[in-house]
ROPAFI-433795 format. One record per residue (C-alpha): residue in one letter; z, y, x; residue number from 1. Coordinates in nm, 2 decimals. Each point is the difference from the previous one (the first is absolute). Layout:
<pt><residu>A</residu><c3>Z</c3><c2>Y</c2><c1>X</c1><num>NUM</num></pt>
...
//
This chain:
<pt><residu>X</residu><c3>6.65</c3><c2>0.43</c2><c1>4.33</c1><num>1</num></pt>
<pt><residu>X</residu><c3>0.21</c3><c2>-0.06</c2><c1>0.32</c1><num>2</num></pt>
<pt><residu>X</residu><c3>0.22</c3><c2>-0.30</c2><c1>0.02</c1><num>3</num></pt>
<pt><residu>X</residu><c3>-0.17</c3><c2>-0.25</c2><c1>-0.22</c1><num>4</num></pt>
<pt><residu>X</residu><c3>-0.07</c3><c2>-0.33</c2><c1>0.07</c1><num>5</num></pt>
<pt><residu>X</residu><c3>-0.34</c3><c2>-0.04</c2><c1>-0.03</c1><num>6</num></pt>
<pt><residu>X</residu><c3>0.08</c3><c2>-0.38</c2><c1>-0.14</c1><num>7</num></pt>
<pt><residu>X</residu><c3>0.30</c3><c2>-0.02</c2><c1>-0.21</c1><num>8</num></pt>
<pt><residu>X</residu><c3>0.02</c3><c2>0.36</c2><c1>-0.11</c1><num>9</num></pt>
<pt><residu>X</residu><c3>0.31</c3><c2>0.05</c2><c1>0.12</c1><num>10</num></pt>
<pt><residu>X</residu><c3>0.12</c3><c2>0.36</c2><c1>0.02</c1><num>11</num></pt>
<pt><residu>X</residu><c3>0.37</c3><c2>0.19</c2><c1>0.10</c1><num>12</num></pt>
<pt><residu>X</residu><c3>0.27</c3><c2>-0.03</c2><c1>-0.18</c1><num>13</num></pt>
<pt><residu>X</residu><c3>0.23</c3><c2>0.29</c2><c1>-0.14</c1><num>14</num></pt>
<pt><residu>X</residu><c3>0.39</c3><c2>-0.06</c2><c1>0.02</c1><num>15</num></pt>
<pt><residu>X</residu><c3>0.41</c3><c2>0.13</c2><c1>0.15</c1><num>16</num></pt>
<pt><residu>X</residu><c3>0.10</c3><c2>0.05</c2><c1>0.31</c1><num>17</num></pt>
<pt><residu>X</residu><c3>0.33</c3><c2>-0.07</c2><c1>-0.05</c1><num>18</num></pt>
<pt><residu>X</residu><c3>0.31</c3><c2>0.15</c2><c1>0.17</c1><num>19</num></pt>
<pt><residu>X</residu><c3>0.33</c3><c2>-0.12</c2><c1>0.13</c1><num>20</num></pt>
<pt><residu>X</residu><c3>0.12</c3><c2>0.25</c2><c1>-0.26</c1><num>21</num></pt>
<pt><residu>X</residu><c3>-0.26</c3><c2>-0.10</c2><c1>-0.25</c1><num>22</num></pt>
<pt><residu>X</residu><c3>-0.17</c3><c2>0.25</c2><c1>-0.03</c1><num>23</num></pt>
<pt><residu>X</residu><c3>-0.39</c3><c2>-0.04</c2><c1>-0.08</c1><num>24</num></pt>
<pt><residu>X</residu><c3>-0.33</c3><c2>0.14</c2><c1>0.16</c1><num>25</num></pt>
<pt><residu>X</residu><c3>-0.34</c3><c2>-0.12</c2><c1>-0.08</c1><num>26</num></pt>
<pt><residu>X</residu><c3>-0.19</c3><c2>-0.22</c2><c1>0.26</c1><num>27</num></pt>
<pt><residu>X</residu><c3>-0.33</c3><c2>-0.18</c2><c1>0.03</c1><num>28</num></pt>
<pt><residu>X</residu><c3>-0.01</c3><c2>-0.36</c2><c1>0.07</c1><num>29</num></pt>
<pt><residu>X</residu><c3>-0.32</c3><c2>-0.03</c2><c1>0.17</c1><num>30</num></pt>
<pt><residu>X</residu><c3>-0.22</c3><c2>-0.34</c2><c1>0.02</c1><num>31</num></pt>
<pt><residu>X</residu><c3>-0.03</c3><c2>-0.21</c2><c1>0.34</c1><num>32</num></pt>
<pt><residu>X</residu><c3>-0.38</c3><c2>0.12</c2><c1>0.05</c1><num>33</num></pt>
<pt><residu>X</residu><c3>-0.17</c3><c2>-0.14</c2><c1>0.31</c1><num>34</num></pt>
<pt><residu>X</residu><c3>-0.34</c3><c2>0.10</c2><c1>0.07</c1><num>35</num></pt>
<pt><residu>X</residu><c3>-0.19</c3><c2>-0.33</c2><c1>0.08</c1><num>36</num></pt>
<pt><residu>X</residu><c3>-0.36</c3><c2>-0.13</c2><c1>0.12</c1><num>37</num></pt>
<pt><residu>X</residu><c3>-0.14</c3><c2>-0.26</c2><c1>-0.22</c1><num>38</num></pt>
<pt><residu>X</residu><c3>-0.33</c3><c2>-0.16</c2><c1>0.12</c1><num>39</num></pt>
<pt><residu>X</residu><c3>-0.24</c3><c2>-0.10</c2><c1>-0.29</c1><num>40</num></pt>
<pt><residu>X</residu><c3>-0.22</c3><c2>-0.31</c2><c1>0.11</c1><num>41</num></pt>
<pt><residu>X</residu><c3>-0.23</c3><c2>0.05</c2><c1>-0.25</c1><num>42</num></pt>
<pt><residu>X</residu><c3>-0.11</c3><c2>0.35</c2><c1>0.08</c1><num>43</num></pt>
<pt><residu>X</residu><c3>0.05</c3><c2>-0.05</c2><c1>0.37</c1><num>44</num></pt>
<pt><residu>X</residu><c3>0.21</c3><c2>0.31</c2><c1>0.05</c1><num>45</num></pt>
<pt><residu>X</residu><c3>0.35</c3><c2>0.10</c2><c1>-0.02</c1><num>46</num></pt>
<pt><residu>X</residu><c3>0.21</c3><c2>0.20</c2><c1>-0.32</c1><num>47</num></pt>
<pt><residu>X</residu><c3>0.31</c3><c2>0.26</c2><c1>0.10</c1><num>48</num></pt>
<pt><residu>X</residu><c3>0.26</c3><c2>-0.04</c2><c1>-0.29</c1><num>49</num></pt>
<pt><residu>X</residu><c3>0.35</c3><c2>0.18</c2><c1>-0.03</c1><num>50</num></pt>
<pt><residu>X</residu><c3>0.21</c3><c2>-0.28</c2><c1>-0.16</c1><num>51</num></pt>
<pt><residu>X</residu><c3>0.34</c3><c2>-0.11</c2><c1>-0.11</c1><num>52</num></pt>
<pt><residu>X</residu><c3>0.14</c3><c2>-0.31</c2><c1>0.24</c1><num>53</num></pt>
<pt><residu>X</residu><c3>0.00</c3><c2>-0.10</c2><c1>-0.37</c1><num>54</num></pt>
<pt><residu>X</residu><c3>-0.35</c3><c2>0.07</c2><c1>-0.01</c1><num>55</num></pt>
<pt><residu>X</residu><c3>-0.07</c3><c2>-0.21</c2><c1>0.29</c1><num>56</num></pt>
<pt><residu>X</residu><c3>0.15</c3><c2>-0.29</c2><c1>-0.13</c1><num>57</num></pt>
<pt><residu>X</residu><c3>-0.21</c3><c2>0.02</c2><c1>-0.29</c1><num>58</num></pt>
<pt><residu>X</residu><c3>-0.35</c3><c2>0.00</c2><c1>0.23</c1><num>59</num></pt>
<pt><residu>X</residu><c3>0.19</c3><c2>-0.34</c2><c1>0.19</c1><num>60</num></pt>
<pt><residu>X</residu><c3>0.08</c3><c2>-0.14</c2><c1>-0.28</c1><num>61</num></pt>
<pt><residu>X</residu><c3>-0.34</c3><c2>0.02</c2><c1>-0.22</c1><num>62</num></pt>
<pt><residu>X</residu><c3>-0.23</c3><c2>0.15</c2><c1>0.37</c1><num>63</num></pt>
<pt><residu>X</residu><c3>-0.20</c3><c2>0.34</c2><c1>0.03</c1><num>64</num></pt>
<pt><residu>X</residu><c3>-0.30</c3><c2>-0.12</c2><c1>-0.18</c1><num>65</num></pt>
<pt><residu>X</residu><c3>0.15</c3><c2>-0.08</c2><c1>-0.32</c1><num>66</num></pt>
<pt><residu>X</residu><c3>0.27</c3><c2>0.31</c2><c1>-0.02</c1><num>67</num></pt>
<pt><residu>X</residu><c3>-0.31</c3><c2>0.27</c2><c1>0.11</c1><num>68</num></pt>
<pt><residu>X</residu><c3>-0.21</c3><c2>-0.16</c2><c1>-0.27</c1><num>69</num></pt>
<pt><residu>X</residu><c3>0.30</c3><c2>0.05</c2><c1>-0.27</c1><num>70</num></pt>
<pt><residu>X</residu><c3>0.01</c3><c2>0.38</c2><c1>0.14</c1><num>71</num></pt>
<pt><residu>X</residu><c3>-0.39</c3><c2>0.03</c2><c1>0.01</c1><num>72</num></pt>
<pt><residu>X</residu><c3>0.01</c3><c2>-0.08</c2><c1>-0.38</c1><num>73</num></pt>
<pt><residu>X</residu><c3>0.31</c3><c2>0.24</c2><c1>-0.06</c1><num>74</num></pt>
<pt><residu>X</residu><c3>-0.20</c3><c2>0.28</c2><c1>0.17</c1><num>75</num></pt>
<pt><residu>X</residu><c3>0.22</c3><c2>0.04</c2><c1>0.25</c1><num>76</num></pt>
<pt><residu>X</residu><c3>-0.21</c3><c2>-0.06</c2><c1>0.29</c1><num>77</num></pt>
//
């Protein structure tokens, strides 16, 4: 699926565009998707990921080993 973040899942949003006049379209509200290098110490190599910024401040705040593990046992990875 395009536009996914690989960590938190997150995925475009459906809502109006709305007009000076009110009227209403549909839009997408896409995600903040970055594609980043992540280098795993363990494995002695690097990982590509396409995630969120919110995504990224999940891999500072818990770090890459810990997050790709959680993803290895979702299946994701």
């Amino acid at each position: 699926m395009a536009r996914v973040c690989q960590i938190t899942g997150k995925k475009p949003q459906v809502g109006h565009h709305v007009s000076h006049a009110n009227n209403k379209t549909i839009r997408r509200f896409y995600p903040n998707l970055q594609y980043r290098r992540f280098w795993l110490e363990s494995e002695k190599r690097w990982i590509r990921l396409r995630v969120s910024t919110a995504g990224l401040r999940v891999i500072d705040k818990k770090g890459i080993e810990v997050v790709l593990k959680e993803l290895r046992e979702r299946g994701e990875i």
